[in-house]
C-alpha positions in Angstrom: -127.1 -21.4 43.8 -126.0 -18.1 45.8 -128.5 -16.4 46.9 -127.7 -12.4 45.7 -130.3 -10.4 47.6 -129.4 -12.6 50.8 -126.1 -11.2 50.6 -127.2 -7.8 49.7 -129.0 -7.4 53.3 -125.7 -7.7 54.9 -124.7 -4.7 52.9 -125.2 -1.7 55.4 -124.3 1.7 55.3 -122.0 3.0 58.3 -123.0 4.8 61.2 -120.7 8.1 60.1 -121.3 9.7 56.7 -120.2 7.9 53.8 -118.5 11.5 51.5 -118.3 11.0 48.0 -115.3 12.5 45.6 -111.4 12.0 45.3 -108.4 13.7 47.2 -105.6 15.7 45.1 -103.2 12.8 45.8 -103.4 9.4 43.3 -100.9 6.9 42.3 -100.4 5.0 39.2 -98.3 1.8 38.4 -99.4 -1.1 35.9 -99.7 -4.5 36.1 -96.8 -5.6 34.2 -94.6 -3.5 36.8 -96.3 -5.5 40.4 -94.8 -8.4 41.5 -97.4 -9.4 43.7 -99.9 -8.0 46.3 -101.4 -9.4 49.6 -104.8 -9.4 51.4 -105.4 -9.0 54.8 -108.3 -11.3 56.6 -110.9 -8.6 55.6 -110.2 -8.6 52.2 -108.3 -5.2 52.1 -105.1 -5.4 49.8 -102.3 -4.5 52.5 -98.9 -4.7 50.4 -98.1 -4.5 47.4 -94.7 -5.4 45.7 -93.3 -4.2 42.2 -91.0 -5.6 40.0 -86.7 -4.7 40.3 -86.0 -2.5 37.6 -83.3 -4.1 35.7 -80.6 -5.0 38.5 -81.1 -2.0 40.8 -82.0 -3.8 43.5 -84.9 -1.2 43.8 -88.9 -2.5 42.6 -90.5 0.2 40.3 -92.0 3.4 42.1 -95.5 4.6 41.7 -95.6 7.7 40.0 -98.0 9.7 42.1 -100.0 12.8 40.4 -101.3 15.8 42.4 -103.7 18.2 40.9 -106.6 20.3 42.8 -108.1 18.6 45.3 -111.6 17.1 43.3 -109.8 17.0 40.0 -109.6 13.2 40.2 -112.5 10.8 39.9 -113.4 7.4 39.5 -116.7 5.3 38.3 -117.6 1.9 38.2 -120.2 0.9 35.6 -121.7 -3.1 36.0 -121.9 -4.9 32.2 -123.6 -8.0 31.8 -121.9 -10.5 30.3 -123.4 -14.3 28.8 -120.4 -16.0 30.6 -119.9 -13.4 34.0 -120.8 -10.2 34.6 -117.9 -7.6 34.7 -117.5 -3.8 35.8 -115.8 -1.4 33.7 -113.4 0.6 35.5 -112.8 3.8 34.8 -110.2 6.7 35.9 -110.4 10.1 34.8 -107.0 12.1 36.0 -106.0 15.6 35.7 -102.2 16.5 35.8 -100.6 20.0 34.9 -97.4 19.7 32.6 -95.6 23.1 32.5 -92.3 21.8 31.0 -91.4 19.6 28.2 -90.4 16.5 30.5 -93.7 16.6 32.0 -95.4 16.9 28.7 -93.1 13.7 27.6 -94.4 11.7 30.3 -98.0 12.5 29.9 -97.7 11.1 26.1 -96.0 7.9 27.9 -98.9 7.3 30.4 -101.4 7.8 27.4 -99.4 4.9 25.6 -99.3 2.9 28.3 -101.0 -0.8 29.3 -102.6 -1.8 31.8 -102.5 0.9 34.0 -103.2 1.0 37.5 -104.9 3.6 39.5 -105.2 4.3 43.3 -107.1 6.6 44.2 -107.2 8.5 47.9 -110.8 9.5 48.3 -112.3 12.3 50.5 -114.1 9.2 52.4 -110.0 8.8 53.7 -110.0 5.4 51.6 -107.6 4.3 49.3 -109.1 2.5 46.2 -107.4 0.8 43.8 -109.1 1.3 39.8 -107.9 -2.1 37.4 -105.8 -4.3 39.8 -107.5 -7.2 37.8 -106.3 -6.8 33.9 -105.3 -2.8 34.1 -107.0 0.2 32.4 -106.1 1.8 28.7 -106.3 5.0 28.2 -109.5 6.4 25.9 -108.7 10.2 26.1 -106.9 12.9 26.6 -107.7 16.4 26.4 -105.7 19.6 27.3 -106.1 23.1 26.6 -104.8 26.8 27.2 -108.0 28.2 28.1 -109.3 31.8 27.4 -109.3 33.5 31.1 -107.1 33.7 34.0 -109.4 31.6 35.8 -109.8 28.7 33.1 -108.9 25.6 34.0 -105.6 24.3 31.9 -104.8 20.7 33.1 -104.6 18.2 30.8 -107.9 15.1 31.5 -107.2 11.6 31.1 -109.6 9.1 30.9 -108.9 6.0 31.4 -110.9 2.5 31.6 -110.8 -1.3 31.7 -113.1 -4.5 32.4 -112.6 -6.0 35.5 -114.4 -9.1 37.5 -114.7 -7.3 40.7 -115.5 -3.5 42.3 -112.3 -1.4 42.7 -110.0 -2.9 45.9 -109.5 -1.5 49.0 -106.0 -0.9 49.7 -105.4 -0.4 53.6 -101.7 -0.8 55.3 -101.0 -0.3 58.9 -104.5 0.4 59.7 -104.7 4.1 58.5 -105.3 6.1 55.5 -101.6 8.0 57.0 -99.9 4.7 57.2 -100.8 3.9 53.5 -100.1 7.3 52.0 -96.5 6.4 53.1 -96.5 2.8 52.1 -97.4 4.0 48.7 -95.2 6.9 48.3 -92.2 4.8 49.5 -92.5 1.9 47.3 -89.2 1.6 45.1 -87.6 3.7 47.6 -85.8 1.1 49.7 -84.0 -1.9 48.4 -85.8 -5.2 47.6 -83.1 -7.1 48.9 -81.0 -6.2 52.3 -78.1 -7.2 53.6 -79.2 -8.4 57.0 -76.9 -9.5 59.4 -73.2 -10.3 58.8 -70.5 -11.7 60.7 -67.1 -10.9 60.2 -63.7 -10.0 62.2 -59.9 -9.9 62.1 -56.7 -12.0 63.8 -53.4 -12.5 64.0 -52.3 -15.6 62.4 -48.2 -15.4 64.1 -45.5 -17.5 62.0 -42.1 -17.4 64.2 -38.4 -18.5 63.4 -36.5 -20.8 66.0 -33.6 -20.7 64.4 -32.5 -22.3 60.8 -35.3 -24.5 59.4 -37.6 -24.4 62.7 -41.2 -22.5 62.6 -43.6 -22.2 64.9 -47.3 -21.3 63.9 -49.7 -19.5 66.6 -53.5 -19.5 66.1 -55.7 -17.3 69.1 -58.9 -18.3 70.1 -59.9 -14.5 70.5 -60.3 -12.4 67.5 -58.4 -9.2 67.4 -62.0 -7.4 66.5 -65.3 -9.1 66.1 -68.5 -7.5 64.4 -71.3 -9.9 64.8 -74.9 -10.0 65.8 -75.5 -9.2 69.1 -75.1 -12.2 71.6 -73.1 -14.1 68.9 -69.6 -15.9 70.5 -66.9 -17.8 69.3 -67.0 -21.4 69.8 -64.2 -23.1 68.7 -61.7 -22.0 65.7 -60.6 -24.6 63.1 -56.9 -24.5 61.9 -54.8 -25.7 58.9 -51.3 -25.2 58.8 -49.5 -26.9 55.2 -46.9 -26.2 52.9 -46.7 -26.2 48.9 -43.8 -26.9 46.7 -43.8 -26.9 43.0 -48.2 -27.0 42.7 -48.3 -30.1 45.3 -49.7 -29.3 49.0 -48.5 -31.5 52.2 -50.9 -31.1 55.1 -49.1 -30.4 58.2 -51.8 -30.0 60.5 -55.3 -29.6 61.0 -57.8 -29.3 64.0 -60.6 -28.0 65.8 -59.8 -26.4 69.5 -61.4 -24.3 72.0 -58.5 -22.7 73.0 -54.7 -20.9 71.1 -53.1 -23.6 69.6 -49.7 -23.8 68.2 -48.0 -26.2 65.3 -44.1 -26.7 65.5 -42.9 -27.2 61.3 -39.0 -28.6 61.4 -37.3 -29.8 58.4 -39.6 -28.7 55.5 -37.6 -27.1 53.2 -38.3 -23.8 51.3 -41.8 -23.6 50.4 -45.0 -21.7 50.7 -46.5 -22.2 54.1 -50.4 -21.3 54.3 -52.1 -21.6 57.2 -55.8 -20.2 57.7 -58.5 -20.5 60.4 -62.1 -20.6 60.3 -63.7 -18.7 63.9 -67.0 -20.9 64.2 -69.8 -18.5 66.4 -72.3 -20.0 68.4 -75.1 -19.0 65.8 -73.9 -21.4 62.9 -71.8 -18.3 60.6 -68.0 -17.7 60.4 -65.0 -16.0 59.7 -62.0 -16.6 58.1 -58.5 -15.2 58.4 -55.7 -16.5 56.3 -51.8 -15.9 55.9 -48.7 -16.8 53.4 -45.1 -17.2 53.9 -43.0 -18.1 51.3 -39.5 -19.3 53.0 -36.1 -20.5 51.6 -34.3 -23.8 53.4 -32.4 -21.4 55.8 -35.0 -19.9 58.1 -35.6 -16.9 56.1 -38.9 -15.5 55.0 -39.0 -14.2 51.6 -42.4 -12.8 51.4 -45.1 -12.8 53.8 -49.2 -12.2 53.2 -51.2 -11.7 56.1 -54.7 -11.4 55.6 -56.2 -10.5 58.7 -59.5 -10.0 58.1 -62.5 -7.8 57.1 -63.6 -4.6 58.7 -67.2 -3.5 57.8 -67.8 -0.1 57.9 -71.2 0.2 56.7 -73.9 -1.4 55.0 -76.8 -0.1 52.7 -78.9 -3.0 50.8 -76.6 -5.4 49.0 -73.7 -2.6 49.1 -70.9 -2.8 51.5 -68.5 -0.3 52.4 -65.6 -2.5 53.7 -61.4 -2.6 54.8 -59.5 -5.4 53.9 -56.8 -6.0 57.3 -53.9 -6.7 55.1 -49.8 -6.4 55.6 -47.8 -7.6 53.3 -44.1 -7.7 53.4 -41.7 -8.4 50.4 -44.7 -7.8 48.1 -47.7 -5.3 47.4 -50.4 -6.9 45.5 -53.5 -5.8 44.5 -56.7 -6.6 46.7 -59.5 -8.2 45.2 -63.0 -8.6 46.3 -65.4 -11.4 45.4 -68.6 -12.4 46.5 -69.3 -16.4 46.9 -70.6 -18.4 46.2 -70.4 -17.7 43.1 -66.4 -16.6 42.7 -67.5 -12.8 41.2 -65.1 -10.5 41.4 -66.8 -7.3 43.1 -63.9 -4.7 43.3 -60.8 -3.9 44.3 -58.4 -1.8 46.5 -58.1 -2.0 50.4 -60.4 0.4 51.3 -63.7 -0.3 48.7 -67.9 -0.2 48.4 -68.5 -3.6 47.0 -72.5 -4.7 45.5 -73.2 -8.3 46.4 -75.9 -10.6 44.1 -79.0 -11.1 46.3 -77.6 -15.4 46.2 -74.3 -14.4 48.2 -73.7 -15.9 51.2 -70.1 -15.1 52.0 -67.5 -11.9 51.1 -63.9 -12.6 50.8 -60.8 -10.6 49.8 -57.4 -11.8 48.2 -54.6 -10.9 46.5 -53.8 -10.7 43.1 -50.5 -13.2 43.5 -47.8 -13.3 40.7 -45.6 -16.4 39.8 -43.5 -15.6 42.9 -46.7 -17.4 44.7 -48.2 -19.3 42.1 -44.9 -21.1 41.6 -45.5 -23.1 44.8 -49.2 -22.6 45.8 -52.3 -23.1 42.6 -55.2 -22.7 45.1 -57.5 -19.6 46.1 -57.0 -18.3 49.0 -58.4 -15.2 51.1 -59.7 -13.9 54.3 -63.6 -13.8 54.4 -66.7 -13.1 56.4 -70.4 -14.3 56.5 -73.9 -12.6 55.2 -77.5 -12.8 55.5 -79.4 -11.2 52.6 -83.3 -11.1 53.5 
């Protein structure tokens, strides 16, 4: 059996003074809206994380209420129970709603479940009222007063039964650190892209004369937008050409160095030949080109996807330019996220949201029968994410 009033001597007041009352500032959230929250090793909660609001990619934000600085108070009240004793929590706010929209959301908090409540006390300690199961609100009062100097907020109380004294909530070790904790939460994406790895190359396709082609891969990218400290390590190549929906591999291999393939005697066709550029930490890059070409050594159109160029990143959304010349055609660009094959936008130039599960961007072209004739599969330049 645990001894209570053991535990009580440990109980000791601290050497500075201990002020009562609340601050101007609290926050409010409710339950249904937090993800999860974390303890540290002394038992303050130090992070809290709320919900995504539909597919935002942003977790709800805590509406915060300033009135006069004392309006706000708090009070625990101990209830036995036959099974375990519980505290009843309770909140009492003031807020000051001078427009309709204000007024709207004052009847939304007073409909609300499961409210919770942080408080910033005068003591310069965050605590948090009905983390457990929430508060309900059991009042509301508001009036216009009768002289200048009456008081006109409007007073909510609000209250819940909870198994344990309000939290301590405590993040970076100071009551400034966790004012801006809370005031930023919903403020910055839940998920971020973190790292990509992308670039652009020439993939060079050369006549010798009549039916005689020669294919040139390059070892070093044109550009290269990586992590700092990331390298090329090797490029794999494929060279091979379609005819009527069937595919004949022509050559394929890993080097360390520019590689050519010689292609004599294949007939008119679609040649597509694409290269992975494999970096020393484990991502890659992809460029790809298309050349359709009669029996005679002519090319009839020619798709060269060069790459992707990022030109800035914020969360999942990515500002990027697809490194694209086309001759004998102009087709449309297309951007999909993979794994999952989504189309994400279009045009060269475009801002394109990636789901949190994406692991790769790609771009390619929306081909007509002049392509699909020959070649049936996807094809497209791409680069290489990390969403944290």
């Amino acid at each position: 059996m645990v001894d209570c009033v053991d535990i009580l001597r440990s109980i000791t007041k601290s050497c500075g003074d201990n002020v009562g009352g609340v601050n101007k500032r609290v926050w409010i959230t409710q339950l249904q809206q937090i993800e999860r929250y974390t303890y540290d090793s002394l038992g303050y909660v130090n992070s809290i994380t709320t919900k995504e609001v539909g597919t935002t990619n942003y977790g709800y934000e805590l509406k915060k209420v300033i009135s006069k600085k004392g309006s706000h108070s708090g009070n625990v009240e101990a209830i036995e129970n036959v099974n375990v004793d519980v505290f009843k929590h309770t909140a009492i706010l003031k807020a000051y709603a001078t427009t309709p929209e204000q007024r709207d959301s004052l009847v939304s908090l007073y409909g609300a479940s499961k409210v919770v409540v942080f408080f910033e006390t005068d003591n310069g300690e965050i605590e948090i009222y009905g983390l457990e199961n929430g508060l309900y609100a059991t009042a509301l009062t508001g009036n216009t007063g009768e002289q200048m100097q009456d008081d006109t907020a409007f007073t909510f109380t609000l209250s819940g039964l909870q198994t344990s004294l309000p939290k301590y909530f405590l993040y970076g070790g100071s009551l400034a650190t966790s004012i801006a904790y809370l005031d930023n939460i919903g403020l910055t994406p839940i998920y971020e892209i973190e790292s990509f790895a992308s670039g652009t190359s020439t993939i060079d396709f050369t006549n010798n004369g009549g039916d005689d082609w020669t294919v040139d891969f390059y070892i070093n990218p044109t550009s290269l937008q990586v992590p700092s400290g990331v390298t090329v390590d090797s490029i794999d190549y494929t060279v091979s050409i379609w005819k009527l929906g069937v595919e004949t591999n022509l050559d394929s291999q890993i080097v360390t160095t520019d590689a050519s393939y010689n292609s004599v005697g294949n007939g008119a066709g679609v040649y597509a030949s694409f290269v992975h550029y494999n970096l020393s930490d484990g991502s890659e890059f992809q460029v790809y080109r298309l050349d359709k070409v009669d029996g005679a050594g002519n090319v009839l159109i020619s798709l060269e996807l060069k790459g992707i160029i990022v030109n800035s990143v914020n969360g999942l959304t990515m500002n990027v330019t697809a490194n694209v010349t086309q001759t004998g055609a102009s087709y449309d660009v297309l951007w999909v996220g993979l794994p999952s094959g989504t189309q994400v936008g279009t045009g060269t130039t475009a801002s394109v949201t990636l789901s949190s599960s994406s692991t790769q961007l790609a771009f390619t072209l929306d081909v007509d029968s002049a392509i699909t004739t020959d070649m049936t599969d996807p094809f497209g330049a791409l680069a290489t994410i990390s969403i944290n």
